[in-house]
C-alpha positions in Angstrom: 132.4 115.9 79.5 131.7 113.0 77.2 128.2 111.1 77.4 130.1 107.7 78.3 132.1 109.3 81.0 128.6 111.1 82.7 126.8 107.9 82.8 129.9 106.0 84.4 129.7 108.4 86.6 126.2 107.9 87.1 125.7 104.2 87.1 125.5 103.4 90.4 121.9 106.2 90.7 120.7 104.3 87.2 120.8 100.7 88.0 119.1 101.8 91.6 116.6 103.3 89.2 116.3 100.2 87.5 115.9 97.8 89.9 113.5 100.3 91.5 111.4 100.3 88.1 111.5 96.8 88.2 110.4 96.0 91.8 107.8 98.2 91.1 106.6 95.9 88.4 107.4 92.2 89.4 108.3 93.2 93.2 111.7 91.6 95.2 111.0 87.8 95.0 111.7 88.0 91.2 113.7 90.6 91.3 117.4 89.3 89.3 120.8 90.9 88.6 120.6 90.3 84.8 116.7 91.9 84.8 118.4 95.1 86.5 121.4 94.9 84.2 118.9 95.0 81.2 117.0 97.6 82.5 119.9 99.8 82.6 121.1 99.0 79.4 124.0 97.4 80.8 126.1 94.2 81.8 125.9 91.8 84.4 129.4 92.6 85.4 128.2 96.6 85.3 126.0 95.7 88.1 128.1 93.0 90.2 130.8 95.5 89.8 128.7 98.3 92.0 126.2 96.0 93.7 127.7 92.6 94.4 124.8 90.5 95.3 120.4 91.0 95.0 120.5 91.5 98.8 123.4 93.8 98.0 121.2 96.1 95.4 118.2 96.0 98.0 120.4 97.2 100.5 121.3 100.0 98.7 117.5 100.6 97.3 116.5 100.7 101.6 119.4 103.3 102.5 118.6 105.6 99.6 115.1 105.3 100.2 115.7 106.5 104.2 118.3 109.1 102.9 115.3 110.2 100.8 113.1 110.4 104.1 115.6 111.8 106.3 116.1 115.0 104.3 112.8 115.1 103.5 112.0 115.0 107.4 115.1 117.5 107.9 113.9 120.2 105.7 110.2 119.9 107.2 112.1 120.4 111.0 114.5 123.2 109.7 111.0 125.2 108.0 109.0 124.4 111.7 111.4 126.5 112.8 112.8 125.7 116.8 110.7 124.1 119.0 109.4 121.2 121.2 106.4 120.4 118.3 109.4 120.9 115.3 110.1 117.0 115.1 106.7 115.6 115.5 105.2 117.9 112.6 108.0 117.5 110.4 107.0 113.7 110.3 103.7 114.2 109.9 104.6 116.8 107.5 106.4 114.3 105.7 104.0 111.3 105.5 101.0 114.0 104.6 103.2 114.7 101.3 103.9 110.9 100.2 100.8 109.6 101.6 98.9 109.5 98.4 102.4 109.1 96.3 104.3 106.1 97.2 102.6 103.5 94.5 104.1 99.9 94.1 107.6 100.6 95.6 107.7 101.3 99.3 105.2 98.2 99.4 107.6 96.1 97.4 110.1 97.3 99.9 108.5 96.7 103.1 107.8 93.3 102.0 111.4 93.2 101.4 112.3 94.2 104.7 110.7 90.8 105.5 113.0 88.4 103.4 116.1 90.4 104.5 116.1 92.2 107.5 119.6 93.3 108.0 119.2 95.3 104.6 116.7 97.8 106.7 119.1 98.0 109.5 119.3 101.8 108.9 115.8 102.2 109.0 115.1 100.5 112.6 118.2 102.6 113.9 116.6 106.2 112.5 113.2 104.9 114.2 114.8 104.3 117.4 116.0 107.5 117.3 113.3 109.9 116.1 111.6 107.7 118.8 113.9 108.8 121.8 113.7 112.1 120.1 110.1 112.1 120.2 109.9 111.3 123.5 111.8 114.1 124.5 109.8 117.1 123.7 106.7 115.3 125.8 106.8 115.3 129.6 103.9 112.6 129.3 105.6 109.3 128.6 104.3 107.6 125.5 103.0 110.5 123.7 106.1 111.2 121.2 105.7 107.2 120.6 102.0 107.5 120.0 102.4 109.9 117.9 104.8 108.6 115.7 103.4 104.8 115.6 100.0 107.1 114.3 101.4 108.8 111.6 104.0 105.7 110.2 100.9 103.4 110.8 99.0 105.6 108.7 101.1 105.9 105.8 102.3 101.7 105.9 98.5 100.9 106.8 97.7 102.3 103.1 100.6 100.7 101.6 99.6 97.5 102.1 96.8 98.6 100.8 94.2 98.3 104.1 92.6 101.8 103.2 92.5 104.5 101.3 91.6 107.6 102.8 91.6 110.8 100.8 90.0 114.2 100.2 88.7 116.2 103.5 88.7 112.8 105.4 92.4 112.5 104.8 93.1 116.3 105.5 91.4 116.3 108.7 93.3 113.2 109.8 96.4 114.9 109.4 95.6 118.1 111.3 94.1 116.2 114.1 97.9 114.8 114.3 99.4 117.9 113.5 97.1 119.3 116.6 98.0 117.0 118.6 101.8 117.5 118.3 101.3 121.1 118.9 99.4 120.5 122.1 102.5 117.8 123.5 102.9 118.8 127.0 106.3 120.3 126.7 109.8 118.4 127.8 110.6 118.4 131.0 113.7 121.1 131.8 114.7 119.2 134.5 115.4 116.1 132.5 118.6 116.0 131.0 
Protein backbone atom coordinates (compact mmCIF):
# COMPACT_ATOMS: atom_id res chain seq x y z
CA UNK A 1 0.00 0.00 0.00
CA UNK A 2 1.46 3.25 -1.10
CA UNK A 3 2.08 6.20 1.51
CA UNK A 4 -0.39 8.56 -0.51
CA UNK A 5 -3.09 6.00 -0.60
CA UNK A 6 -2.71 5.31 3.58
CA UNK A 7 -2.99 8.86 4.38
CA UNK A 8 -6.21 9.30 1.95
CA UNK A 9 -7.32 6.78 3.77
CA UNK A 10 -6.55 8.39 6.83
CA UNK A 11 -7.45 11.95 6.36
CA UNK A 12 -10.49 12.29 7.82
CA UNK A 13 -8.62 10.82 11.75
CA UNK A 14 -5.56 13.53 10.76
CA UNK A 15 -7.38 16.71 10.19
CA UNK A 16 -9.54 15.76 13.47
CA UNK A 17 -6.10 15.55 14.92
CA UNK A 18 -5.35 18.76 13.65
CA UNK A 19 -8.02 20.80 14.52
CA UNK A 20 -7.78 19.05 17.89
CA UNK A 21 -3.93 20.26 18.20
CA UNK A 22 -5.12 23.48 17.31
CA UNK A 23 -8.12 24.03 19.69
CA UNK A 24 -5.82 23.03 22.09
CA UNK A 25 -3.63 26.02 21.38
CA UNK A 26 -5.90 28.94 20.27
CA UNK A 27 -9.30 27.14 21.46
CA UNK A 28 -12.78 27.19 19.08
CA UNK A 29 -13.44 30.94 18.68
CA UNK A 30 -10.34 31.13 16.33
CA UNK A 31 -10.41 28.01 15.37
CA UNK A 32 -10.47 28.30 10.93
CA UNK A 33 -10.69 25.71 8.08
CA UNK A 34 -7.44 27.01 6.41
CA UNK A 35 -5.55 26.83 10.15
CA UNK A 36 -6.71 22.97 10.22
CA UNK A 37 -5.94 22.48 6.57
CA UNK A 38 -2.36 23.74 7.31
CA UNK A 39 -1.96 21.77 10.23
CA UNK A 40 -2.51 18.71 8.31
CA UNK A 41 -0.43 19.51 5.66
CA UNK A 42 -3.22 19.84 3.32
CA UNK A 43 -5.83 21.89 1.21
CA UNK A 44 -8.68 23.78 2.01
CA UNK A 45 -10.71 21.69 -0.31
CA UNK A 46 -8.97 18.40 1.58
CA UNK A 47 -10.83 19.57 4.58
CA UNK A 48 -14.31 21.00 3.03
CA UNK A 49 -14.30 17.89 1.12
CA UNK A 50 -14.57 15.66 4.64
CA UNK A 51 -15.79 18.37 6.94
CA UNK A 52 -17.90 20.92 5.21
CA UNK A 53 -18.21 23.71 7.58
CA UNK A 54 -16.13 24.82 11.29
CA UNK A 55 -19.40 23.64 13.09
CA UNK A 56 -19.11 20.65 10.80
CA UNK A 57 -15.29 19.69 12.07
CA UNK A 58 -16.55 20.42 15.80
CA UNK A 59 -19.18 18.19 15.28
CA UNK A 60 -17.17 15.61 14.45
CA UNK A 61 -14.32 16.53 17.24
CA UNK A 62 -17.63 16.09 19.99
CA UNK A 63 -18.78 12.61 18.57
CA UNK A 64 -15.26 11.12 18.52
CA UNK A 65 -14.55 12.53 21.70
CA UNK A 66 -18.00 10.57 23.25
CA UNK A 67 -17.06 7.54 21.08
CA UNK A 68 -13.78 7.79 23.00
CA UNK A 69 -15.80 7.82 26.38
CA UNK A 70 -18.25 5.34 25.57
CA UNK A 71 -15.71 2.56 25.03
CA UNK A 72 -13.74 3.69 27.46
CA UNK A 73 -16.93 3.45 29.95
CA UNK A 74 -17.85 0.02 28.09
CA UNK A 75 -14.65 -1.70 28.73
CA UNK A 76 -14.68 -0.42 32.59
CA UNK A 77 -18.62 -2.15 32.75
CA UNK A 78 -17.56 -5.37 30.86
CA UNK A 79 -14.14 -5.73 33.55
CA UNK A 80 -16.87 -4.88 36.66
CA UNK A 81 -18.10 -7.86 35.62
CA UNK A 82 -22.39 -8.22 36.06
CA UNK A 83 -24.01 -6.32 38.46
CA UNK A 84 -26.24 -3.53 39.93
CA UNK A 85 -22.76 -1.27 40.97
CA UNK A 86 -21.21 -2.37 37.14
CA UNK A 87 -22.39 1.08 35.52
CA UNK A 88 -21.82 3.45 38.26
CA UNK A 89 -18.03 2.34 38.83
CA UNK A 90 -17.31 2.03 35.39
CA UNK A 91 -17.95 5.94 35.28
CA UNK A 92 -16.23 6.67 37.98
CA UNK A 93 -13.62 4.28 36.76
CA UNK A 94 -13.48 6.31 33.74
CA UNK A 95 -13.25 9.95 35.00
CA UNK A 96 -10.56 8.61 37.87
CA UNK A 97 -8.24 7.70 34.67
CA UNK A 98 -8.68 11.11 32.67
CA UNK A 99 -9.14 13.19 35.60
CA UNK A 100 -5.59 14.42 35.82
CA UNK A 101 -5.16 13.91 31.77
CA UNK A 102 -7.54 15.95 29.81
CA UNK A 103 -5.28 19.29 29.40
CA UNK A 104 -6.53 22.23 27.10
CA UNK A 105 -8.98 20.18 24.89
CA UNK A 106 -12.09 18.90 26.69
CA UNK A 107 -12.15 22.58 28.12
CA UNK A 108 -11.91 24.01 24.66
CA UNK A 109 -14.67 21.68 23.89
CA UNK A 110 -17.07 22.25 26.62
CA UNK A 111 -16.82 25.85 25.85
CA UNK A 112 -17.66 24.77 22.50
CA UNK A 113 -20.59 23.04 23.46
CA UNK A 114 -21.65 26.63 24.40
CA UNK A 115 -21.42 28.45 20.86
CA UNK A 116 -23.00 25.33 19.18
CA UNK A 117 -25.14 23.22 21.02
CA UNK A 118 -26.56 20.95 18.48
CA UNK A 119 -22.86 19.68 17.80
CA UNK A 120 -23.06 17.94 21.52
CA UNK A 121 -26.37 16.45 20.70
CA UNK A 122 -24.80 12.98 21.19
CA UNK A 123 -23.49 13.79 24.33
CA UNK A 124 -26.84 15.01 26.21
CA UNK A 125 -28.51 11.84 24.62
CA UNK A 126 -25.69 9.27 26.16
CA UNK A 127 -26.21 11.34 29.58
CA UNK A 128 -29.85 10.94 29.53
CA UNK A 129 -29.32 7.55 29.15
CA UNK A 130 -26.54 6.44 31.55
CA UNK A 131 -28.84 8.63 33.70
CA UNK A 132 -32.07 6.38 33.31
CA UNK A 133 -29.57 3.60 33.49
CA UNK A 134 -28.23 4.85 36.70
CA UNK A 135 -31.33 5.07 38.12
CA UNK A 136 -32.12 1.69 37.64
CA UNK A 137 -29.82 -0.26 39.71
CA UNK A 138 -30.91 2.17 42.90
CA UNK A 139 -34.31 1.50 44.47
CA UNK A 140 -33.74 5.05 46.28
CA UNK A 141 -34.68 7.66 43.68
CA UNK A 142 -31.99 10.15 42.98
CA UNK A 143 -29.11 8.14 43.95
CA UNK A 144 -27.85 6.88 40.31
CA UNK A 145 -28.32 10.77 39.42
CA UNK A 146 -26.28 11.92 42.46
CA UNK A 147 -23.94 9.83 41.67
CA UNK A 148 -23.34 10.58 38.36
CA UNK A 149 -23.72 14.57 38.62
CA UNK A 150 -20.65 13.78 41.44
CA UNK A 151 -18.37 12.18 39.46
CA UNK A 152 -18.94 14.44 35.85
CA UNK A 153 -18.95 17.45 38.26
CA UNK A 154 -15.75 16.36 39.40
CA UNK A 155 -14.00 15.85 36.38
CA UNK A 156 -15.70 19.29 34.36
CA UNK A 157 -15.29 21.22 37.94
CA UNK A 158 -11.34 20.80 37.20
CA UNK A 159 -11.56 21.48 33.64
CA UNK A 160 -12.53 24.71 34.01
CA UNK A 161 -10.04 24.84 36.10
CA UNK A 162 -11.98 25.49 39.68
CA UNK A 163 -9.65 22.97 41.52
CA UNK A 164 -7.13 20.81 41.41
CA UNK A 165 -7.21 17.96 43.56
CA UNK A 166 -4.52 15.38 43.48
CA UNK A 167 -2.38 12.83 45.36
CA UNK A 168 -4.25 10.86 48.50
CA UNK A 169 -6.89 13.70 48.55
CA UNK A 170 -7.87 12.89 44.94
CA UNK A 171 -7.63 8.95 45.59
CA UNK A 172 -9.85 9.11 48.51
CA UNK A 173 -12.38 11.14 46.70
CA UNK A 174 -12.72 8.59 44.22
CA UNK A 175 -13.13 5.53 46.52
CA UNK A 176 -15.62 7.40 48.63
CA UNK A 177 -17.65 7.39 45.10
CA UNK A 178 -16.63 4.14 44.26
CA UNK A 179 -18.09 3.09 47.91
CA UNK A 180 -20.84 4.67 47.48
CA UNK A 181 -21.90 2.93 44.21
CA UNK A 182 -21.14 -0.31 45.76
CA UNK A 183 -23.40 0.42 48.70
CA UNK A 184 -26.58 1.64 46.07
CA UNK A 185 -29.61 0.03 47.52
CA UNK A 186 -30.15 -2.50 44.89
CA UNK A 187 -32.97 -2.07 41.89
CA UNK A 188 -36.16 -2.93 42.63
CA UNK A 189 -37.26 -6.55 41.01
CA UNK A 190 -40.56 -5.57 40.94
CA UNK A 191 -39.94 -2.55 38.68
CA UNK A 192 -39.86 -3.34 35.19
Amino acid sequence: MTKARTRREDRPAIILDAAERLIRRVGTRTLTIDAVAAEAGLSKGGVLHHYGSKDALIQALAERKLGMIRDSIAAHEAAQGPGPAALPLALIAHVRQVYADEEGFPRALLLASAENPEAFAGFNTFLKDRLAQMEDVARCPGAGAVLTFATLGLLLTRTLGFHTIEGADLARLFDAMERFARDLPKGDPDRA
